[in-house]
KEKE-3310 file (N, C-alpha, C; in steps of 0.2 Angstrom, whole numbers, plus 5000, padded with zeros to 4 digits):
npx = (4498:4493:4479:4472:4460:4457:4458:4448:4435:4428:4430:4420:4419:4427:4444:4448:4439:4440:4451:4445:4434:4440:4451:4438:4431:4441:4448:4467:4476:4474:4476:4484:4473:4484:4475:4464:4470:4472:4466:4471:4488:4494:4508:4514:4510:4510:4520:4518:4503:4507:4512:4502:4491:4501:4500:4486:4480:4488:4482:4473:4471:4473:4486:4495:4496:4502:4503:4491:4484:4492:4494:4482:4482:4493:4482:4484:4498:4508:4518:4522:4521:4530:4533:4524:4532:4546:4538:4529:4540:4545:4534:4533:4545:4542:4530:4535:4543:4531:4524:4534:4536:4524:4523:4522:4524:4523:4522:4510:4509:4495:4487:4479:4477:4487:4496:4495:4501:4504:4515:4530:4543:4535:4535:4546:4551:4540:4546:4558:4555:4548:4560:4567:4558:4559:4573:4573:4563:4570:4580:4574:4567:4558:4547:4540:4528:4522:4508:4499:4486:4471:4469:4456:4459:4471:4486:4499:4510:4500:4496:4500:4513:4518:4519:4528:4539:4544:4548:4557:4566:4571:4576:4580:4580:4570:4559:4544:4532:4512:4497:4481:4466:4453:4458:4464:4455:4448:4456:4466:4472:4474:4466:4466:4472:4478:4488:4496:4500:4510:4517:4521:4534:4543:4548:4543:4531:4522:4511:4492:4477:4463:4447:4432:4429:4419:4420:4417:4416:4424:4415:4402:4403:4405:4417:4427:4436:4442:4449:4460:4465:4470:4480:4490:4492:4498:4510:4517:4516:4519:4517:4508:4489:4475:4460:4450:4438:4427:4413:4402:4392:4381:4383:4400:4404:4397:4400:4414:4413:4407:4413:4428:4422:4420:4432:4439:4432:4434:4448:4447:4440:4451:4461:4456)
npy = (4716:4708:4703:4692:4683:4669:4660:4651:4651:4661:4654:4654:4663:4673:4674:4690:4695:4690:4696:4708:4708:4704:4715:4728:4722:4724:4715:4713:4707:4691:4672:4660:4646:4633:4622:4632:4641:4630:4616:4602:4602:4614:4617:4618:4630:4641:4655:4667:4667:4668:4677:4687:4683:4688:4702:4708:4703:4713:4724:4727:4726:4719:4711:4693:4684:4672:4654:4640:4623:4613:4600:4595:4595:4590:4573:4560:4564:4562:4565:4556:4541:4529:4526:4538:4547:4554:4562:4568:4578:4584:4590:4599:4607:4615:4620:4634:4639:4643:4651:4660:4667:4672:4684:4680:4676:4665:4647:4636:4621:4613:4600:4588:4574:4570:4567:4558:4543:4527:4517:4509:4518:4530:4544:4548:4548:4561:4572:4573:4577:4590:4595:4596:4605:4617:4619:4624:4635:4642:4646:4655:4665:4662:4657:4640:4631:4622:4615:4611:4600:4594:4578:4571:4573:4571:4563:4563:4577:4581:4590:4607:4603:4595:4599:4609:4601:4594:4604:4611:4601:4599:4611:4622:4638:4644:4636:4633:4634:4635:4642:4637:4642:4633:4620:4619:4622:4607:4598:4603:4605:4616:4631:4643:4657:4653:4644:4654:4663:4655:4650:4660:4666:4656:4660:4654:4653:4656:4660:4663:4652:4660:4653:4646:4633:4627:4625:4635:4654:4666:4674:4667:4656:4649:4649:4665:4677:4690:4689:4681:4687:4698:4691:4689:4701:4705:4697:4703:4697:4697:4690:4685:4682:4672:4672:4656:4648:4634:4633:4640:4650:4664:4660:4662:4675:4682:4677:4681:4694:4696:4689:4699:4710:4708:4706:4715:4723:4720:4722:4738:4739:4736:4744:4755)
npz = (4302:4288:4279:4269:4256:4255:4238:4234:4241:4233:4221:4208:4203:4188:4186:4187:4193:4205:4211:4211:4219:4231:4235:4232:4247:4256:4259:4260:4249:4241:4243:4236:4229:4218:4209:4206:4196:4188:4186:4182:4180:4189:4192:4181:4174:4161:4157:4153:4158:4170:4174:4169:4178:4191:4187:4187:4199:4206:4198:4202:4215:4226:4228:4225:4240:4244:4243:4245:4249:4240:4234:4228:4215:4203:4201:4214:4220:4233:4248:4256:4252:4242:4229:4223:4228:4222:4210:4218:4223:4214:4209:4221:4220:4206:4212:4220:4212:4204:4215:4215:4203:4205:4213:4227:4246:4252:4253:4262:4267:4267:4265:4268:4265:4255:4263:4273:4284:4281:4279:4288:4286:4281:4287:4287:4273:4271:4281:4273:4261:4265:4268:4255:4250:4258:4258:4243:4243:4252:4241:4234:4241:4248:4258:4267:4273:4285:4289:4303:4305:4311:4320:4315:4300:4297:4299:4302:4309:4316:4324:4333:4341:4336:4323:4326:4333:4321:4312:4319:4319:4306:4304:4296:4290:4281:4282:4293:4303:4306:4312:4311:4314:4316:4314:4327:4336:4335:4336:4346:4365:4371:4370:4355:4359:4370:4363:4356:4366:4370:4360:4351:4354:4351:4336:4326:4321:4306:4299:4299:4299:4298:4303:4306:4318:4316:4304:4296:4293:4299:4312:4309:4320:4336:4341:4346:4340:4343:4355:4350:4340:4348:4354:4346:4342:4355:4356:4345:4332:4316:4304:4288:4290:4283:4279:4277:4275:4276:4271:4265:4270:4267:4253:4243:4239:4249:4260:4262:4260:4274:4283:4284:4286:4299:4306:4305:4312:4323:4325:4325:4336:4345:4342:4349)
capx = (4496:4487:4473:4470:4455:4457:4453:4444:4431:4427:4432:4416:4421:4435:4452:4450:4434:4440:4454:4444:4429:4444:4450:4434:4428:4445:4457:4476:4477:4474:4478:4480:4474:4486:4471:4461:4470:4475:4464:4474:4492:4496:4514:4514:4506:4515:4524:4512:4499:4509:4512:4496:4488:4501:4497:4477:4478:4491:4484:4466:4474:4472:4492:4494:4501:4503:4497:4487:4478:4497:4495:4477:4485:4489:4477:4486:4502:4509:4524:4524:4522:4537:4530:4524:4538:4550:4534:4528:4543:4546:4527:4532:4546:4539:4526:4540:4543:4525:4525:4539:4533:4516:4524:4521:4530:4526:4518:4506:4509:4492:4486:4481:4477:4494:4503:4496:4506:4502:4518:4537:4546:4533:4535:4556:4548:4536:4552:4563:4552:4547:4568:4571:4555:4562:4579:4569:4559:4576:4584:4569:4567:4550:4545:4539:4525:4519:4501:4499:4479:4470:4471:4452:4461:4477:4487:4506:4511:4493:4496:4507:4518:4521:4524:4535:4547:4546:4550:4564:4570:4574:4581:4581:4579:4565:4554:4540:4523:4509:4489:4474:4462:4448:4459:4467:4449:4443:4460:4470:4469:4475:4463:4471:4472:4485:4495:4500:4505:4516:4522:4525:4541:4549:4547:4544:4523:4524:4504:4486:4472:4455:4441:4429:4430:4411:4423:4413:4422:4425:4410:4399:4404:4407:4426:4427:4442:4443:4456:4465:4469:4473:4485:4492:4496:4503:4515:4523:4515:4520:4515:4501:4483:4470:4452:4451:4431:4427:4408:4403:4386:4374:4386:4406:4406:4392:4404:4420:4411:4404:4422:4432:4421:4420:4438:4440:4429:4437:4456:4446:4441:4457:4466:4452)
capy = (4709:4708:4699:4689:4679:4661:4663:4646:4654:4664:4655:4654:4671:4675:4678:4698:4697:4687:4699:4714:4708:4704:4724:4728:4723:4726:4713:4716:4702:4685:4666:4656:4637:4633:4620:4637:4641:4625:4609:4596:4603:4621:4619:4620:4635:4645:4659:4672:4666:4668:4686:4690:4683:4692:4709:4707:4704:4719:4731:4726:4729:4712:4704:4688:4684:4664:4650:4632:4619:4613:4595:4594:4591:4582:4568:4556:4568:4561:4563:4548:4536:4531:4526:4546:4552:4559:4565:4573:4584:4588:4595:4605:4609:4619:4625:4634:4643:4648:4655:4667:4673:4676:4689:4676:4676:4660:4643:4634:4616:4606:4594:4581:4567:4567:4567:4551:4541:4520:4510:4513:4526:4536:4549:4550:4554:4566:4574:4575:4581:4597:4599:4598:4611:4622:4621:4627:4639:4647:4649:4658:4670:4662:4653:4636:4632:4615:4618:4607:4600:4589:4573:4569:4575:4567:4556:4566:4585:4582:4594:4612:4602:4590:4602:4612:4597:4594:4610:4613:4596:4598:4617:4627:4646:4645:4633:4637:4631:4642:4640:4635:4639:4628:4611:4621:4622:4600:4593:4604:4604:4621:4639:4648:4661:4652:4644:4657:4665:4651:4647:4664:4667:4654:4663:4646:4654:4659:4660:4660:4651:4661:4652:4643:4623:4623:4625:4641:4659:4670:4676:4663:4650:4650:4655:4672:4681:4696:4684:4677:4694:4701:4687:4689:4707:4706:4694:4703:4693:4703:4687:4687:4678:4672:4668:4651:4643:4629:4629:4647:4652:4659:4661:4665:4683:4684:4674:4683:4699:4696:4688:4703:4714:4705:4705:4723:4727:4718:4727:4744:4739:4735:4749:4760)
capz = (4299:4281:4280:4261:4257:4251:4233:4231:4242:4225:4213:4202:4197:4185:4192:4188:4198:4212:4215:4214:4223:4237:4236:4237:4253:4262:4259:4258:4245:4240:4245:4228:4228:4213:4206:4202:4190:4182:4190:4179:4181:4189:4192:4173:4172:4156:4159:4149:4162:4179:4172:4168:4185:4195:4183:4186:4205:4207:4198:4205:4223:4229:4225:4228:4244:4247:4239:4248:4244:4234:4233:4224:4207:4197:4206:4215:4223:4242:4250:4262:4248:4239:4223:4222:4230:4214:4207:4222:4226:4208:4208:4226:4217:4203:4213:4223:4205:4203:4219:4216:4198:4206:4218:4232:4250:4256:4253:4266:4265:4270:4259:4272:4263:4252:4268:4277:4288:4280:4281:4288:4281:4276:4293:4284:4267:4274:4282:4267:4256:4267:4269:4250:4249:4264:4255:4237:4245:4252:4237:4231:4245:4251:4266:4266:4282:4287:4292:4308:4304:4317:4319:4311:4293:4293:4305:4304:4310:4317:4331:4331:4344:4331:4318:4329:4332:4314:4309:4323:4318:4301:4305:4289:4292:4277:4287:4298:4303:4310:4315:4308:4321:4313:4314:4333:4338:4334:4340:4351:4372:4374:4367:4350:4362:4374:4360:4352:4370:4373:4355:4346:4356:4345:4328:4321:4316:4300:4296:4304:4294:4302:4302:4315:4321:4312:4296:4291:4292:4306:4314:4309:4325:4343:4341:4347:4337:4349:4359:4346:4337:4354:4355:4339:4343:4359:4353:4341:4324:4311:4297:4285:4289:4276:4279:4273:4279:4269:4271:4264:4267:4260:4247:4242:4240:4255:4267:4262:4266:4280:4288:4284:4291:4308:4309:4304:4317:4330:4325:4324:4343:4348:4340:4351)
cpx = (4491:4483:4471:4465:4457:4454:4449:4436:4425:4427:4429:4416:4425:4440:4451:4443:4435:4445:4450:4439:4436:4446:4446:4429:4434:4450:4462:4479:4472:4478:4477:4481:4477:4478:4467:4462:4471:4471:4468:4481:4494:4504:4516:4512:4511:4516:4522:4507:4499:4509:4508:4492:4491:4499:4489:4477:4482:4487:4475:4465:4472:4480:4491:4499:4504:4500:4497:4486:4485:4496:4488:4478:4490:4488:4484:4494:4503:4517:4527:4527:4526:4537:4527:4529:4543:4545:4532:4533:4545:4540:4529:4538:4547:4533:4529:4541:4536:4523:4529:4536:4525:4518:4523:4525:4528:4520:4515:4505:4504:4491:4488:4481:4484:4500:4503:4501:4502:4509:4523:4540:4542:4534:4543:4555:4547:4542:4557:4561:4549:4557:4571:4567:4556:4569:4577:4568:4565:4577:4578:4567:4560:4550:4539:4534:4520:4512:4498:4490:4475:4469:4462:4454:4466:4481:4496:4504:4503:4492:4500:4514:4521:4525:4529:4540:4548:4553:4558:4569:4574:4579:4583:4575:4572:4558:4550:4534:4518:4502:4485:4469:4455:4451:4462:4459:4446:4451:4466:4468:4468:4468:4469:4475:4482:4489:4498:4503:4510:4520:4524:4531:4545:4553:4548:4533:4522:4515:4499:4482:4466:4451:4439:4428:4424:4415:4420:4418:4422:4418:4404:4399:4403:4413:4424:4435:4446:4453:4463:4469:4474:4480:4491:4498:4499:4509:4519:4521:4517:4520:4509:4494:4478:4464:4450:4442:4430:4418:4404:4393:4386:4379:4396:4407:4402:4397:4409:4418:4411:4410:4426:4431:4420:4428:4442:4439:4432:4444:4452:4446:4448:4464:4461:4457)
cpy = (4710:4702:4698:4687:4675:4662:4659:4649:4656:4660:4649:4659:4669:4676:4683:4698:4696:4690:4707:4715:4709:4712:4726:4729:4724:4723:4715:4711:4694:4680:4662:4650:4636:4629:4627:4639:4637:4618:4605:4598:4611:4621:4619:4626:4639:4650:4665:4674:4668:4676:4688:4687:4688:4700:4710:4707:4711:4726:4730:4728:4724:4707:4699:4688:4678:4661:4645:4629:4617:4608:4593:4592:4593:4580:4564:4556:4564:4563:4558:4542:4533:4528:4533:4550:4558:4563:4570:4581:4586:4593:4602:4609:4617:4623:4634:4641:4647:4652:4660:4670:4676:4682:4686:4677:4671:4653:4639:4626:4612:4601:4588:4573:4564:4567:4561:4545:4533:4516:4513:4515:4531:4545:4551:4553:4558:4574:4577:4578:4588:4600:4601:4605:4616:4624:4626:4633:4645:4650:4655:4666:4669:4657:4647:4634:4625:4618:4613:4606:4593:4581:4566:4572:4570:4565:4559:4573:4587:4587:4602:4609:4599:4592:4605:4609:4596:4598:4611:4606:4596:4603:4619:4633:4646:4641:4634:4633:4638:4637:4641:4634:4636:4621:4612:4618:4615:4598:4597:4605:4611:4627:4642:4652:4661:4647:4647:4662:4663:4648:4653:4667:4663:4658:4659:4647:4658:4663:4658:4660:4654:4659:4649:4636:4622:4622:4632:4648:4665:4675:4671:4655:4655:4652:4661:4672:4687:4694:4682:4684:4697:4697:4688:4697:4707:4701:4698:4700:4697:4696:4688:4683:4678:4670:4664:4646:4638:4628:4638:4647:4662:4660:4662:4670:4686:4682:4676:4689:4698:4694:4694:4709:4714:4707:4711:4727:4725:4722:4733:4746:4739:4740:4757:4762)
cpz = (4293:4282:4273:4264:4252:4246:4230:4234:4236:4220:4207:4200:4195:4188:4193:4194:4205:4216:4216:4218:4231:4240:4238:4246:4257:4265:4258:4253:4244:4244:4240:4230:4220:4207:4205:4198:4184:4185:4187:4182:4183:4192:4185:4170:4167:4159:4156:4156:4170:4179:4172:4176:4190:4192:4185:4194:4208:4204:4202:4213:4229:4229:4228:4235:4246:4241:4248:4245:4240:4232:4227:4219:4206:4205:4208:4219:4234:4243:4255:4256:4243:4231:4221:4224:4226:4213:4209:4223:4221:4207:4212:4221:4211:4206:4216:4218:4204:4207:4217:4212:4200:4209:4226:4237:4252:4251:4259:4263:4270:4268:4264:4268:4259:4256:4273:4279:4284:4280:4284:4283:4279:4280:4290:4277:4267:4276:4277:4262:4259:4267:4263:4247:4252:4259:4247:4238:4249:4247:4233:4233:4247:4257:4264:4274:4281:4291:4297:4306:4311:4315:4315:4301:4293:4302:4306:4301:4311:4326:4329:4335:4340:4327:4320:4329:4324:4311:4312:4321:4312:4300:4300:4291:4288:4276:4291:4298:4305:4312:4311:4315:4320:4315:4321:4338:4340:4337:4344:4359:4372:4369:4362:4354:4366:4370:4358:4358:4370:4367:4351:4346:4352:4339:4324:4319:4314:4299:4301:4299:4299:4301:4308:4315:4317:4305:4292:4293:4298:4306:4313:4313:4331:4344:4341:4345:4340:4354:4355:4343:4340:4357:4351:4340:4349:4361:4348:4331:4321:4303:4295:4290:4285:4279:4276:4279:4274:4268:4271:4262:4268:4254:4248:4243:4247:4261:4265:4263:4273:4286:4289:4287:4299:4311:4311:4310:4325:4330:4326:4334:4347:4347:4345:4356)
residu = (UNK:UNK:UNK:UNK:UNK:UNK:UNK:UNK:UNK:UNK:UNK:UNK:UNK:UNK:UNK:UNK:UNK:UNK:UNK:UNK:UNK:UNK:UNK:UNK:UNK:UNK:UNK:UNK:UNK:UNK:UNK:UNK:UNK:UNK:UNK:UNK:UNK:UNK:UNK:UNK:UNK:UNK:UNK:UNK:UNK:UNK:UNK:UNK:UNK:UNK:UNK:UNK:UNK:UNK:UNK:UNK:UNK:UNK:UNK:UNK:UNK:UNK:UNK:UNK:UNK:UNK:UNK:UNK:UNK:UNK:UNK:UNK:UNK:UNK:UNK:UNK:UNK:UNK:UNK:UNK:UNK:UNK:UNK:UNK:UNK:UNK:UNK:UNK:UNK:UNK:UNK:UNK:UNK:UNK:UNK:UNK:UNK:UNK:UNK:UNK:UNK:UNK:UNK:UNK:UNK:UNK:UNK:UNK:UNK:UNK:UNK:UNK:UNK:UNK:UNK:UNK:UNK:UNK:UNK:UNK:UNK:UNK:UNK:UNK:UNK:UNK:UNK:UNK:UNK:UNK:UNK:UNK:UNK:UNK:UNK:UNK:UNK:UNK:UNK:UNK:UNK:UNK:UNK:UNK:UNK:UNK:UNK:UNK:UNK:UNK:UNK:UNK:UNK:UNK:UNK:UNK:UNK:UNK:UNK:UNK:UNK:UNK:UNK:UNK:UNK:UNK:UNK:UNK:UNK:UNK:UNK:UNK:UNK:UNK:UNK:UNK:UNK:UNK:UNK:UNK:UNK:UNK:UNK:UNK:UNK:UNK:UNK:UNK:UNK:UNK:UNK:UNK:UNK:UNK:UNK:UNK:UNK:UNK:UNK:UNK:UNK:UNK:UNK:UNK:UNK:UNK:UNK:UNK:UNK:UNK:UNK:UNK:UNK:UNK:UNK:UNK:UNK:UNK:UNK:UNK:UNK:UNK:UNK:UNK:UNK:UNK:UNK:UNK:UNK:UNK:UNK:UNK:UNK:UNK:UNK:UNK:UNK:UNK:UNK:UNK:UNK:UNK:UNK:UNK:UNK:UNK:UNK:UNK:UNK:UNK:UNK:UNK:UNK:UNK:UNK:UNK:UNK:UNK:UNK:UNK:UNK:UNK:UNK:UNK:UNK:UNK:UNK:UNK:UNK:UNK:UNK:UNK)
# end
């Protein structure tokens, strides 16, 4: 299992910094929020630029392995609402393209707020626009992963069970959800631990987002990781996870240390 670090974490440094800082301490890559590179329009990004990004995190020893965070820009992006709806799938669309030129295998679709559920039909656009980006993301040779968040974020695919039907519902091979044990932790019944017993059998969880229910980064809560790793591997995982906390103390570069080395420490043990 590789292990990236979400590159908004960082990203008050330069790109080249924020892939070497990740080498560095002991990542196996990156996790690109497309808004890092481009806040106003990153499914625009030139084709000089996507070159030279995936060039800089490759030779720094950090490549990119994912992107998140896709919905952010341009402002105003949903898939439920059907006045953005064209706009919206045309964005996932090309992002879909930035993804592959980066050297990317997948995308992480959370983007709670551009997914809410407010009148009927939006639960059917929601749907349609994950099936045209599963269909894209085939042709690509990437995988497309609905990111189940809880139900204090957003109001649909508010569970993994959710996502799961989603997913098994629309039934495209280059579909997947996975865990986020931060949004597992505030709105699921069950323990990380005994979802991913009971649900990696499918081969429908693509990705694990590591952080802890406080929103900070692994080792800085009450989640104990030891279990969930241990899960992870006695299932069989064999997809990436990224370190993704949103409340990064005392610092970026302090709290993406200090994660990667907790986690480190717990595979070292468990490789004992």
């Amino acid at each position: 299992m590789r292990i990236a670090l979400c590159n908004e974490v960082v990203r008050e440094l330069p790109f080249p910094r924020q892939a070497a800082l990740a080498a560095a301490l002991g990542y196996d890559g990156l996790e690109l929020a497309p808004f890092t590179l481009d806040a106003e329009a990153p499914q625009l990004l030139p084709a000089a630029r996507r070159a030279e990004a995936r060039r800089i995190a490759g030779e720094e020893g950090a490549p990119i392995l994912g992107l998140h965070w896709l919905l952010v820009a341009p402002a105003g992006l949903s898939i439920t609402r059907a006045d953005r709806h064209a706009e919206t799938l045309e964005v996932m669309r090309r992002l879909i393209g930035l993804a592959a030129d980066l050297g990317a295998r997948y995308l992480v679709h959370g983007s709670p707020a551009q997914r809410r559920l407010e009148a009927p039909g939006d639960a059917g656009r929601a749907e349609a626009a994950l099936a045209a980006a599963a269909e894209e993301a085939g042709r690509a040779g990437l995988t497309y992963i609905l990111e189940p968040l809880d139900p204090g974020q957003t109001n649909w695919a508010a569970s993994l069970a959710e996502a799961l039907e989603i997913v098994r519902r629309i039934g495209h091979p280059a579909l997947a959800t996975m865990l986020d044990v931060s949004a597992a932790g505030r709105g699921e019944a069950e323990t990380v631990p005994a979802l991913l017993r009971r649900h990696l059998p499918s081969g429908l969880i693509a990705h694990i987002h590591l952080n802890d229910r406080n929103r900070r980064a692994p080792g800085q809560g009450e989640d104990r990781f030891a279990p969930i790793l241990a899960a992870l591997r006695q299932g069989g995982y064999a997809g990436d996870a990224a370190v993704e906390p949103f409340d990064y103390l005392p610092d970026g570069p302090a709290c993406a240390a200090r994660a990667i080395g907790y986690l480190r420490g717990i595979r070292e043990a468990l490789d004992a």
